[in-house]
N, C-alpha and C positions, 0 to 999 in steps of 0.2 A: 627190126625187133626192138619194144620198146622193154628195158630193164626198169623195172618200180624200186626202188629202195627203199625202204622202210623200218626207221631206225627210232630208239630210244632217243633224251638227249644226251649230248655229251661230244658234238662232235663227229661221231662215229659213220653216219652220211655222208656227212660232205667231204669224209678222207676214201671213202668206195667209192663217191661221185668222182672224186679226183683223179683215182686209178683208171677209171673204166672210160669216162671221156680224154684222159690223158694217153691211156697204155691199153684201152681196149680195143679188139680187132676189128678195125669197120665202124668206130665211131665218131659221129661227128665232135673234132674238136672244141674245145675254149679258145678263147679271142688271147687269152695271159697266160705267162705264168705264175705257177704256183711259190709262194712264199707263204711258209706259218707262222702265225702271228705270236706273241709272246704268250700265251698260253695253251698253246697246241692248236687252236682254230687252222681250218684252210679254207675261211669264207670270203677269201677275197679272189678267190677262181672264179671265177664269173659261169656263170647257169647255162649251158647251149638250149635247156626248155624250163620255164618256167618252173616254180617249186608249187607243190601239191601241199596245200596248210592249212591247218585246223579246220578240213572237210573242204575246203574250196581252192576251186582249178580256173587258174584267171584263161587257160588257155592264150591264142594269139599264137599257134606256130600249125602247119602243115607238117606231119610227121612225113619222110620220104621211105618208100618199101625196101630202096636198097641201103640204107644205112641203119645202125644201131645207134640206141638213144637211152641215155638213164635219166628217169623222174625222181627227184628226192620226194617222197612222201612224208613229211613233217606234222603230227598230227602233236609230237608233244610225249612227253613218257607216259600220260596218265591215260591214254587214249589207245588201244589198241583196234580201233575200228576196221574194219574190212571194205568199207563203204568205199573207198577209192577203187578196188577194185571195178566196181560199172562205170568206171569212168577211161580206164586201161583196157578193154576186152584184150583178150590171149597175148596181153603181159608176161614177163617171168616175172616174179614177184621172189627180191631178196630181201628177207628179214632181218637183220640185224639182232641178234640175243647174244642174252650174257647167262652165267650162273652164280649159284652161292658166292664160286670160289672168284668171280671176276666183277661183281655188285661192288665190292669197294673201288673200282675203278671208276664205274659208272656213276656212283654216287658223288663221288667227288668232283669227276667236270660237270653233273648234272648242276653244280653249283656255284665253280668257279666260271664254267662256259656258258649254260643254258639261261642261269640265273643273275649272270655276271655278279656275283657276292664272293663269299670267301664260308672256310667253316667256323672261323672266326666269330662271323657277326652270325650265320646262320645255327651257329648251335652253341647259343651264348651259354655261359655258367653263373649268368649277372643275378640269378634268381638261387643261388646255388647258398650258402653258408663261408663257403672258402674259395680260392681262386688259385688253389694250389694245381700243378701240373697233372696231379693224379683224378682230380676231380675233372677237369679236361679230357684225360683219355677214359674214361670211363663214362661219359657223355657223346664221345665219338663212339666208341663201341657199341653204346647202347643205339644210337644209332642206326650203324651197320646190322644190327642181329635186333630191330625190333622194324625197322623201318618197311611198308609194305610192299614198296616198289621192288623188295630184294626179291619179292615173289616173280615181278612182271617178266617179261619180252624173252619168256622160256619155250613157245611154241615150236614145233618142227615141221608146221604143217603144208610152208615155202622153202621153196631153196634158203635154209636158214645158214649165216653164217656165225659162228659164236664169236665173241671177243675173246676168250679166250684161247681160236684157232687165230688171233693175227698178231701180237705184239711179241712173243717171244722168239719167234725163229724166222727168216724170211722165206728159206725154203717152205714150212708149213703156211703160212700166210699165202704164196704162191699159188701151192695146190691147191687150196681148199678152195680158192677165188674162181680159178684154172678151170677149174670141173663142174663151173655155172656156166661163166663166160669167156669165151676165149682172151686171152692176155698176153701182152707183149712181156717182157723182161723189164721191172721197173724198181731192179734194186734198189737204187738212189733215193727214189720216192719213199720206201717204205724207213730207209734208215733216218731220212728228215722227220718227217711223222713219229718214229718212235724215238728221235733224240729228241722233238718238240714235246711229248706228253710224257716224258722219264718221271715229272713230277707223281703221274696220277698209277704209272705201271712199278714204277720200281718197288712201293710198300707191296704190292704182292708179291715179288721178287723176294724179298726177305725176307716176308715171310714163311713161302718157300721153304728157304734156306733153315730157316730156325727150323720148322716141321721136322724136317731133313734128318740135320742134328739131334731134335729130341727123340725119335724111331730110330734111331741107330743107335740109341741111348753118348752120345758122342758130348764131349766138355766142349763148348764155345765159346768162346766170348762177348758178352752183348751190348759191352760199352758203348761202341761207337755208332748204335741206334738213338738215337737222342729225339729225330723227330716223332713232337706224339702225334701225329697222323698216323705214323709210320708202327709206332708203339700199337694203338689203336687196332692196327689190321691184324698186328699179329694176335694180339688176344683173339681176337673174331676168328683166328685161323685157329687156337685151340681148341676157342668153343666148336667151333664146327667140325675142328677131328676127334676131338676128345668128350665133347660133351659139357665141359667144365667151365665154368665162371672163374677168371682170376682173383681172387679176392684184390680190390681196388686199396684199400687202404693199408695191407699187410705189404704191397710193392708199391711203395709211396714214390719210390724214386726208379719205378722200373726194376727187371733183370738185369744184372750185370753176369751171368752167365747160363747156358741153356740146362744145368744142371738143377737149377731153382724151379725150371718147368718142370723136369724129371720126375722133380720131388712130389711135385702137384698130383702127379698124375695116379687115378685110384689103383 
């Protein structure tokens, strides 16, 4: 059986390629092992079949009928093409999707991995008036909630699996993978992976958190959020529950407690 993956960028293939030829049942192994690289990559696993990329299949392998096989499909985020498919007949085809609530993750290695940049250089404020920290997070935001790829890699029309079914829990992560392709027990694997990408999952963790606190109507504390990445999601986590724009220059220095959101709210 050959397994297609087919993923946004960000990573998010070559950590299924890594489960499925590492820990999946009946398939042909990689020559190495896996170590990830200092910004969450696992591209230095080496490929048991060539990669499928931007429409072209260099081929050079005989597929064998009693083993299982995963093809990363790499077309790129902007490209959701199906054309791979007559290249796979009777494929399972696993898609890779995100949503609203998981786009800031995506966004972010799309930039520090895909792009190898930072959001530094890639959403400069050099054209801005000020270079103040609130002009920053409100530049990141706008970002996140105007940016069109937030729309993309929402299909369900393959065995899709979402990113937000695999970073938080390893039990969910498990099943969800589980109930495409059979799998070995690969806790180890999945806790490396998600201590290597803490940078790009934890701001939706907090943000989380803060939601949490302000629906409960509950006082928090928000000092110790300092990263405006981090700051950045959480507005985006407003606007998306609440509807609401933070006003940017009225929280020049941020929230210092979830009571200040409270107040926001109509």
């Amino acid at each position: 059986m050959i397994y297609c993956v087919w993923y946004p960028s960000g990573g998010f293939g070559h950590f299924i390629n890594a489960v499925l030829t590492l820990h999946g049942d009946n398939f042909v192994r990689p020559s190495k092992s896996l170590e990830f690289s200092k910004n969450g990559n696992s591209h230095n696993l080496d490929l048991v079949v060539p990669k499928y990329m931007h429409e072209c299949w260099p081929g050079g392998i005989e597929f064998r009928n009693d083993k299982n096989y995963c093809v990363l499909i790499d077309n790129g985020i902007d490209n959701e093409s199906t054309q791979f498919k007559s290249t796979f007949h009777n494929s399972t085809v696993i898609k890779i999707c995100y949503t609203d609530r998981t786009w800031p993750i995506v966004a972010r290695t799309m930039i520090d991995k895909a792009m190898k940049s930072s959001i530094e250089q890639q959403l400069s404020i050099d054209d801005w008036d000020t270079d103040e920290p609130w002009a920053r997070r409100e530049k990141y935001f706008l970002f996140l909630r105007d940016h069109k790829f937030r729309h993309a890699w929402k299909s369900q029309e393959d065995s899709a699996i979402y990113i937000d079914e695999l970073y938080n829990d390893y039990d969910e992560f498990f099943y969800t993978v589980n109930s495409i392709v059979k799998l070995n027990w690969c806790k180890d694997l999945w806790d490396e992976w998600r201590n290597a990408n803490a940078t790009y999952i934890d701001p939706i963790n907090d943000a989380k958190s803060v939601l949490t606190y302000v629906k409960m109507q509950c006082s928090s504390d928000l000092t110790h959020i300092t990263d405006t990445w981090t700051q950045a999601v959480i507005y985006y986590y407003i606007w998306l529950e609440f509807g609401i724009e933070v006003p940017h220059n009225d929280f020049a220095d941020f929230f210092t407690n979830t009571n200040q959101i409270i107040e926001l709210l109509p």
